[in-house]
C-alpha positions as CSV (number, residue, x, y, z in Angstrom):
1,X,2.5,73.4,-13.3
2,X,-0.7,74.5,-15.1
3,X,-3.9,73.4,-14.7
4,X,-4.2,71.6,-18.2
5,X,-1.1,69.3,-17.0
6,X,-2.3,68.6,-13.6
7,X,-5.4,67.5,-15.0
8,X,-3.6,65.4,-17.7
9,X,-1.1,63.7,-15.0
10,X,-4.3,63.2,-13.0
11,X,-6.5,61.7,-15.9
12,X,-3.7,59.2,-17.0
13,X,-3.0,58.3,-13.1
14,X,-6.6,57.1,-13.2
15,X,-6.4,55.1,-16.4
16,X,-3.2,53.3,-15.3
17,X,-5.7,52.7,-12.1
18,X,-7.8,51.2,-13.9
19,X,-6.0,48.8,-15.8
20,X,-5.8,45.3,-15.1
21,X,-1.8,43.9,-15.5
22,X,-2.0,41.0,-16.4
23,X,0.4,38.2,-14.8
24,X,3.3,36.5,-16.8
25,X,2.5,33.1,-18.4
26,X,4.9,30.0,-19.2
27,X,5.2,27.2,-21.3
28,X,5.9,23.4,-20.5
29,X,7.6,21.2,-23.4
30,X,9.1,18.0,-23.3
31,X,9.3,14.9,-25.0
32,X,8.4,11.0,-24.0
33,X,11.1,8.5,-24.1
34,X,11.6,4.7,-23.5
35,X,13.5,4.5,-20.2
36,X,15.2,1.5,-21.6
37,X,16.1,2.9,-25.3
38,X,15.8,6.3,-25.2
39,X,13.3,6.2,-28.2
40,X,10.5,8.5,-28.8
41,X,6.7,7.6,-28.0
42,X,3.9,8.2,-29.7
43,X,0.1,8.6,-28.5
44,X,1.3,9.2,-24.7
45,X,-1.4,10.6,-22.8
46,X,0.4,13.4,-20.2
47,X,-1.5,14.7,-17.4
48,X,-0.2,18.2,-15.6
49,X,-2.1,19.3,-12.8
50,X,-1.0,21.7,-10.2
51,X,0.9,20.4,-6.6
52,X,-1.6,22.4,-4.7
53,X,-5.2,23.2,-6.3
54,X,-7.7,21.8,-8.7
55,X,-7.2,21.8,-12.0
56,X,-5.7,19.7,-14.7
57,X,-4.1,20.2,-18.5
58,X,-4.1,17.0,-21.2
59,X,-1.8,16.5,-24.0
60,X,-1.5,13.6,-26.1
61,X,2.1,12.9,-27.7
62,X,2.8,13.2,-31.0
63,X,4.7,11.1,-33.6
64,X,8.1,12.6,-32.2
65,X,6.6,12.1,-28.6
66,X,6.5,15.8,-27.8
67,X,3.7,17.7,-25.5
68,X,3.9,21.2,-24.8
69,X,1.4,23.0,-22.4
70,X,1.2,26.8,-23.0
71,X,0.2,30.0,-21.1
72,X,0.6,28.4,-17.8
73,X,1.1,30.5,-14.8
74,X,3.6,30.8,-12.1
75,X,3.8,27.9,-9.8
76,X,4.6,24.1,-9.0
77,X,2.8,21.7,-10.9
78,X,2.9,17.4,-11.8
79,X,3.2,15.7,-14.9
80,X,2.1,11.9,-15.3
81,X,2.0,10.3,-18.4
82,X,0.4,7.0,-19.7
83,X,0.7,4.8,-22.1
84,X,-0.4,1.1,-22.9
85,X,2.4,-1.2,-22.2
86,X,3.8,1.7,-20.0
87,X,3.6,2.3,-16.1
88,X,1.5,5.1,-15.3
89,X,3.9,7.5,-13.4
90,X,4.8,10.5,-12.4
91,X,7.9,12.7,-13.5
92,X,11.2,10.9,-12.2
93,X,8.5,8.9,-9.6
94,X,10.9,7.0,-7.4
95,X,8.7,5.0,-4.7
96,X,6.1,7.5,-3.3
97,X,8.6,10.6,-4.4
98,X,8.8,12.4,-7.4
99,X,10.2,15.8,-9.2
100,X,7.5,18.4,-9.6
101,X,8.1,21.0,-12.5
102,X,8.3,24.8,-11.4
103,X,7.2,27.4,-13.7
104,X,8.2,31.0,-12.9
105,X,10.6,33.7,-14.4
106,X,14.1,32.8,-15.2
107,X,13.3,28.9,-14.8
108,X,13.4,26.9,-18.4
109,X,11.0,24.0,-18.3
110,X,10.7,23.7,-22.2
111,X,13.4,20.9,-22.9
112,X,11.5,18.0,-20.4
113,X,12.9,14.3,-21.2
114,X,10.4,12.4,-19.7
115,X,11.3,8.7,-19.7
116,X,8.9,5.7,-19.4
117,X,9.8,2.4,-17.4
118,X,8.3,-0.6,-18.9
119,X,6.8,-2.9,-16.7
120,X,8.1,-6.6,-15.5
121,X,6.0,-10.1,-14.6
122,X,6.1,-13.3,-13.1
123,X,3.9,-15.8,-14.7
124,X,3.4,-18.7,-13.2
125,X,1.6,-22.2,-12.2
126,X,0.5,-24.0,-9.3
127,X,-0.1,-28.1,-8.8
128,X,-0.6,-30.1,-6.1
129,X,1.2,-33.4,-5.7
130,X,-0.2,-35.4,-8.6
131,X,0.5,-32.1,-11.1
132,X,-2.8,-31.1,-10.8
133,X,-4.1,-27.7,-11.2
134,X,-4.5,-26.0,-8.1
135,X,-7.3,-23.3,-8.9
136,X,-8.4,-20.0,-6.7
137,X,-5.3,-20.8,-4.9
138,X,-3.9,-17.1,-3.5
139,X,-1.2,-15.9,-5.0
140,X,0.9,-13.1,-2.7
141,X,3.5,-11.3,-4.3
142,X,6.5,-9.3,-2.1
143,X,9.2,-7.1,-3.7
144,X,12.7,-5.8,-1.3
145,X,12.5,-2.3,-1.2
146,X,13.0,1.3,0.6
147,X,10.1,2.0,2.2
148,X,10.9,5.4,5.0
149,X,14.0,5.3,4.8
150,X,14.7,1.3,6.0
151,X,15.3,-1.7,3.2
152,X,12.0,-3.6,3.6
153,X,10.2,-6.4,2.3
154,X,6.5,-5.5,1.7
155,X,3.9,-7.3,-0.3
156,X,3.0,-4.9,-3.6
157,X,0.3,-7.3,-5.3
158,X,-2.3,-10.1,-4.5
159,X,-3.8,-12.7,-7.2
160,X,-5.5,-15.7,-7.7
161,X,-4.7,-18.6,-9.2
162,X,-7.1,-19.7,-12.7
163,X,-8.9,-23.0,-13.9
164,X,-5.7,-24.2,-15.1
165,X,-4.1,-23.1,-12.1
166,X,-1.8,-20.2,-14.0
167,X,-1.5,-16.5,-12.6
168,X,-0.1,-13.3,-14.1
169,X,1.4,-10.9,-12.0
170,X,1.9,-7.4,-14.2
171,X,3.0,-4.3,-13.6
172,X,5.7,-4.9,-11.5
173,X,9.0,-2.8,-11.5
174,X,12.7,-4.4,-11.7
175,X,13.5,-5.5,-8.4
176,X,14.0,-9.0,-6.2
177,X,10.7,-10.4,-5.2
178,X,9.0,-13.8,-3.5
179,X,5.6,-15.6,-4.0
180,X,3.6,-17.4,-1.4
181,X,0.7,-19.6,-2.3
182,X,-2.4,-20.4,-0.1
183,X,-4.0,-22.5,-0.9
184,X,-8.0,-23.4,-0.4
185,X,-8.8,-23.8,3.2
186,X,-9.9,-27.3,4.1
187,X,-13.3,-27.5,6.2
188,X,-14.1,-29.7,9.3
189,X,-13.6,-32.9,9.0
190,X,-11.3,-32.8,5.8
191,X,-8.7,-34.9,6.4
192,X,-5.3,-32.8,4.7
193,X,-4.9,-28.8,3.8
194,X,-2.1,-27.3,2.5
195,X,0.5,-25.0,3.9
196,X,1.4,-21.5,2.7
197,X,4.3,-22.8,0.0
198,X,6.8,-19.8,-0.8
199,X,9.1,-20.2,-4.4
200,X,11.4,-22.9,-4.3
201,X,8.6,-24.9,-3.0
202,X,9.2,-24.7,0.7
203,X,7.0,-23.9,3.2
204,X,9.8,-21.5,5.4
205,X,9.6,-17.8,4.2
206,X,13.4,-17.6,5.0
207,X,14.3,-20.5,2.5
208,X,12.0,-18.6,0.2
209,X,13.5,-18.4,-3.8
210,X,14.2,-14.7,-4.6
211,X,13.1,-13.8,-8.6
212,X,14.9,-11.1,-9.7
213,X,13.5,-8.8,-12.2
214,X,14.8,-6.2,-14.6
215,X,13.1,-3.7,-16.5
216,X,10.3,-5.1,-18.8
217,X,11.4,-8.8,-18.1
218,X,9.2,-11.6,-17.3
219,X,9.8,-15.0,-15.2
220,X,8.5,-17.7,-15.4
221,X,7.7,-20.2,-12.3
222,X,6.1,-23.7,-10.8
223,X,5.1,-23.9,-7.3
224,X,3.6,-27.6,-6.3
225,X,1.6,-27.5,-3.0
226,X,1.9,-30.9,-0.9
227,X,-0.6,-31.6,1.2
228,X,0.1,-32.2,5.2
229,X,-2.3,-33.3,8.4
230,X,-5.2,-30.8,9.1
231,X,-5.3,-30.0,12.9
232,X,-7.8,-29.6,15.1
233,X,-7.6,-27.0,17.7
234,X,-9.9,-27.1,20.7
235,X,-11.3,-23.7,22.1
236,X,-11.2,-24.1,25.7
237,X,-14.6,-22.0,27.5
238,X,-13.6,-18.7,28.6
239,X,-14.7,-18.0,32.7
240,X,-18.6,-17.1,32.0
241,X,-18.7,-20.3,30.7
242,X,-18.0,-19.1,26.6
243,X,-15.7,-20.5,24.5
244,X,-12.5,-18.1,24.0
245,X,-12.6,-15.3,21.5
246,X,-10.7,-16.3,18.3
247,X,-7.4,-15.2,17.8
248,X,-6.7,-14.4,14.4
249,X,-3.3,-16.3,13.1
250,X,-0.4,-15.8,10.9
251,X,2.3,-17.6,8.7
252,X,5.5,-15.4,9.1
253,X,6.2,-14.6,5.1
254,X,9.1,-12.8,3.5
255,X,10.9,-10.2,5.3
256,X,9.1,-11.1,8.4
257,X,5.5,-10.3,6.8
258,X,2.5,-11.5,8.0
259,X,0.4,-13.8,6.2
260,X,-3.1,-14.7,7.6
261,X,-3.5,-18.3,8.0
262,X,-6.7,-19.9,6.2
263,X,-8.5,-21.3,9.2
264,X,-12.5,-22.5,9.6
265,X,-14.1,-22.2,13.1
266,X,-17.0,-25.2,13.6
267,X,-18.4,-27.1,17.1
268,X,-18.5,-30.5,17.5
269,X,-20.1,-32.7,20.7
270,X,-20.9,-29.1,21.8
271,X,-17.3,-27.7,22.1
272,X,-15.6,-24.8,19.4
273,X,-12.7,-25.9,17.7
274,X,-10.1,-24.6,15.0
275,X,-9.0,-26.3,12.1
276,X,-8.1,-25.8,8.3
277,X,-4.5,-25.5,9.3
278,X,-1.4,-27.9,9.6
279,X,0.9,-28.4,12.4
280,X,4.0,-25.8,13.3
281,X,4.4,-22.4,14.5
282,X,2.3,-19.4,14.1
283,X,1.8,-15.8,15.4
284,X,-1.2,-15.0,17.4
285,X,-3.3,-11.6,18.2
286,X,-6.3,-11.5,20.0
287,X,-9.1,-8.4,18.7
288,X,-11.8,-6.5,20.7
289,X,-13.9,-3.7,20.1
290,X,-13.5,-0.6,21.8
291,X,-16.3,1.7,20.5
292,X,-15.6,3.0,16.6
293,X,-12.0,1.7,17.3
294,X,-10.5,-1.9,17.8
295,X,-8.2,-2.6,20.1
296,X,-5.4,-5.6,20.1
297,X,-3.0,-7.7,22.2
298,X,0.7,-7.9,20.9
299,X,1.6,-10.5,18.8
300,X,2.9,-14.1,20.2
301,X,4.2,-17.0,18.6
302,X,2.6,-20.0,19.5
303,X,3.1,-24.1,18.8
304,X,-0.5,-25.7,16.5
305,X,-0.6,-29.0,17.4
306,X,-3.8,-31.6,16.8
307,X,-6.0,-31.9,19.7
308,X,-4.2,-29.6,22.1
309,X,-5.5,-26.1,22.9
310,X,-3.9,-23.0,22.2
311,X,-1.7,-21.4,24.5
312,X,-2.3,-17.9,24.1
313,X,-2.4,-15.1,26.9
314,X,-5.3,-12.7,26.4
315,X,-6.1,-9.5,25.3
316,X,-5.0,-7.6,28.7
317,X,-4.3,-3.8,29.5
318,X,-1.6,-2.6,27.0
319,X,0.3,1.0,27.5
320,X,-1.8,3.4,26.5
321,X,-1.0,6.9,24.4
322,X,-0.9,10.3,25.8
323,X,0.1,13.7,24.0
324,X,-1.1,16.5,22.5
325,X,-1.0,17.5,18.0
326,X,-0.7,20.5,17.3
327,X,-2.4,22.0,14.8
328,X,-1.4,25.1,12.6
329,X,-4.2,28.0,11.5
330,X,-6.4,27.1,15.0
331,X,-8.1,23.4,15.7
332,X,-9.6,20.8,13.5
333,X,-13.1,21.7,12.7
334,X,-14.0,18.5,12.0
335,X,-13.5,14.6,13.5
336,X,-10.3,14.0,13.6
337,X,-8.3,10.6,14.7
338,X,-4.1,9.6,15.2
339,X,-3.9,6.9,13.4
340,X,-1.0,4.0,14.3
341,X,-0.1,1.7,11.9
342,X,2.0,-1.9,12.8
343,X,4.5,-1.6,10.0
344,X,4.7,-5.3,10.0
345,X,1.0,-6.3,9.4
346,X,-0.3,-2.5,8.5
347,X,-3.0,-3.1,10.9
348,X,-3.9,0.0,12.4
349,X,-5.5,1.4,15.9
350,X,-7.0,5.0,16.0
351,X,-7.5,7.0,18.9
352,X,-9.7,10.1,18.5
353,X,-8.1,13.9,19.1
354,X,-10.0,16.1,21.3
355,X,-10.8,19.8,19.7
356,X,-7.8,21.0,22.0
357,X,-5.1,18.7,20.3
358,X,-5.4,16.2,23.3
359,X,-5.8,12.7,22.9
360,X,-8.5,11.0,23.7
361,X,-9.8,7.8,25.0
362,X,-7.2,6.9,26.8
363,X,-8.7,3.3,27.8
364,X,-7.9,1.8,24.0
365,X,-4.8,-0.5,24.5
366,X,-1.8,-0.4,22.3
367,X,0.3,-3.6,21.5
368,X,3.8,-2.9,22.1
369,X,5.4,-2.5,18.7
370,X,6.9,0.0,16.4
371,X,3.9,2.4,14.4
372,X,3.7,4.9,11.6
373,X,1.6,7.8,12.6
374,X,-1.1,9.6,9.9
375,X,-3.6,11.6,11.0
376,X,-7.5,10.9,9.6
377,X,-8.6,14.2,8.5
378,X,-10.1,16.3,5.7
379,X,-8.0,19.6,6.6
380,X,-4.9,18.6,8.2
381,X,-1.9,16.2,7.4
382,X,1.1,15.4,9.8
């Protein structure tokens, strides 16, 4: 080889060096439908942001409902989309799941359908017994669902009750759901209060009236409250001479959900007493603080009756949690805590993780139950 072509083959080596290749780009195109009809919509504001990383892309729709998101790169990203009138969701959102688009060679992600689910209600009104208004009253809304893996019945919204004593639940999706009402605690010395009333006007959560919704309907109901004895609950002194801690108390709802029970805590002639609730049975928990972290006895049903002390065993030694998490690319490098969550109540008890993975404070006592496990933390996730 001569020298002129050595130095040409060497030259051009260097300028392909020193280019830079640029990486393949996509494009994203869909269009917005109504889950229900299938029609086009109009002025839909879609989101895409990646699955992993900052960064996010807007596209309003247009007359045909189309968006299209061009010279995107390689990778796994979200779309959401919005609309008045519309849920905000994700693509194909289904609970807390959805389907995340992929964008890479070979992979066509230009003919989208997105469909939109319009949203249901239950509008409704609560009286007492003369047909009065009851206003401010609580309104508690629960819906049967899926929730990891097990059929469920969880409480998905929380209202109040106006001056005319009407509510408006929105934004629900189709489904079977229940209301309870409670009602304004009465204060000592009040002679009546009202129970937590469920739809179908009964006060038992497992005689409760199911409303079943489909998509975009709305129901209409009436719930009168009827007013029974208000109780009062003596304290009885603890052994340094103290009245008893408060437990806190709780109507059983739908799907064995807890509801906490409006009470009011006063002294008369010098002794603590409960009251604000009627007669019947409750669940009781007793609460204590154990540094940063609380700490709590199991639950217990017990028997409200007027004048007649609680009988309630005390916060004692519970089992206590030992192990070790296990944490990829080295230890946390910041405070880190296992959190346990009662999947009845969602009331949750952390216990702190040692920079080795261990658990710590072994002292904080754990009601016997059945727990989800998250982990508080900036840099890791179970």
């Amino acid at each position: 080889m001569t020298t002129s072509r050595v130095l040409a083959c060497m030259t051009l080596a260097f300028l392909c060096a020193g280019q830079v290749v640029k990486a393949p780009t996509y494009e994203i195109r869909g269009v917005v439908v109504d889950h229900l009809t299938n029609r086009t919509i109009k002025k839909v504001l879609v989101r895409l942001t990646p699955v992993t990383g900052p960064g996010q892309l807007t596209y309003v729709t247009a007359e045909d409902g189309r968006f299209e998101f061009s010279n995107i790169p390689k990778g796994k990203y979200r779309l959401l989309a919005q609309r008045r009138g519309y849920f905000e969701h994700s693509f194909h959102e289904n609970g807390q799941y959805s389907t995340a688009v992929v964008v890479g060679p070979g992979l066509d992600t230009t003919n989208i359908v997105f469909p939109l689910q319009a949203p249901a209600s239950i509008q409704g009104v609560v009286v007492d017994e003369d047909a009065a208004p009851v206003a401010m009253a609580n309104v508690f809304i629960y819906r049967e669902m899926v929730d990891e893996g097990e059929k469920r019945t969880l409480q998905v919204g929380n209202y109040q009750t106006d001056s005319t004593g009407q509510f408006h639940a929105g934004r629900l999706t189709s489904g079977t759901f229940f209301v309870a009402v409670q009602a304004g605690n009465a204060q000592l010395g009040e002679a009546t209060t009202y129970p937590v009333t469920f739809s179908g006007d009964t006060t038992e959560a497992s005689a409760a009236e199911p409303i079943v919704l489909s998509e975009g309907q709305s129901a209409q109901i009436h719930i009168s409250l009827h007013p029974a004895p208000n109780v009062h609950v003596p304290l009885p002194a603890s052994g340094r001479g103290q009245a008893m801690p408060v437990p806190q108390l709780f109507v059983r709802g739908p799907g064995d959900s807890l509801i906490p029970a409006g009470l009011s805590v006063g002294s008369s002639d010098g002794h603590s007493e409960i009251t604000g609730m009627t007669a019947g049975r409750y669940l009781a928990r007793f609460f204590s603080s154990q540094g940063q972290f609380n700490a709590q006895s199991a639950l217990q049903e017990v028997d409200v009756s007027d004048g007649v002390a609680l009988s309630v065993t005390p916060l004692v030694a519970a089992p206590s949690l030992s192990g070790t998490v296990k944490f990829e690319g080295g230890g946390p490098q910041h405070t880190v805590a296992l959190m346990l969550i009662d999947r009845n109540d969602q009331t949750s008890v952390g216990v702190p993780v040692q920079a080795d993975g261990t658990l710590g404070a072994p002292g904080v006592p754990i009601a016997p139950g059945s727990y989800l496990m998250t982990l508080a933390s900036i840099d890791h996730y179970i």
